[in-house]
N, C-alpha and C positions, 0 to 999 in steps of 0.2 A: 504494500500500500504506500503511494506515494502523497500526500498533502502539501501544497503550495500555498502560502498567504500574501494576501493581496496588500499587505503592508508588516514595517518591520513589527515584530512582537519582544515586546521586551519584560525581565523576570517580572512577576507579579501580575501579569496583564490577565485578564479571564478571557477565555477564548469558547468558540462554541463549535461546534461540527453540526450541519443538516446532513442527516444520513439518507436522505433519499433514495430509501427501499423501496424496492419493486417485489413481489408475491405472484405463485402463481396460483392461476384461479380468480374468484372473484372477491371482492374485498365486505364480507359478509360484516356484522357485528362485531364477530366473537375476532375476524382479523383487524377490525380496526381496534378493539380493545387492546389485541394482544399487542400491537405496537404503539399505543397509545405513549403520547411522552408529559411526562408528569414534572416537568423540572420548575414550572410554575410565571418562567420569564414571562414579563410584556409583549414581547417580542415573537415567543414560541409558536409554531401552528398547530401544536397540539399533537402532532403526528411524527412519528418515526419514518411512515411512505412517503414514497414519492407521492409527486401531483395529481 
């Protein structure tokens, strides 16, 4: 796994990853549940999948 940032990050910075999972199948309840992201930020989509 490679990760590139689009600016410098320096010690103490908090940094975030979108993991934009893809599933196969269809994305039922129980798979959006189970990738549900719970980290709480303003920011967050709520979701571990992709778009």
């Amino acid at each position: 796994m490679f990760i590139s940032a689009s600016q410098a990050i320096s010690a103490g910075d908090e940094i975030s990853i979108d993991y934009q999972l893809s599933v196969d199948g269809r994305r039922t309840a129980a798979v959006r549940a189970a990738y549900a992201c719970r980290c709480r930020s303003p920011e967050c989509r709520g979701t571990m999948l992709a778009r």
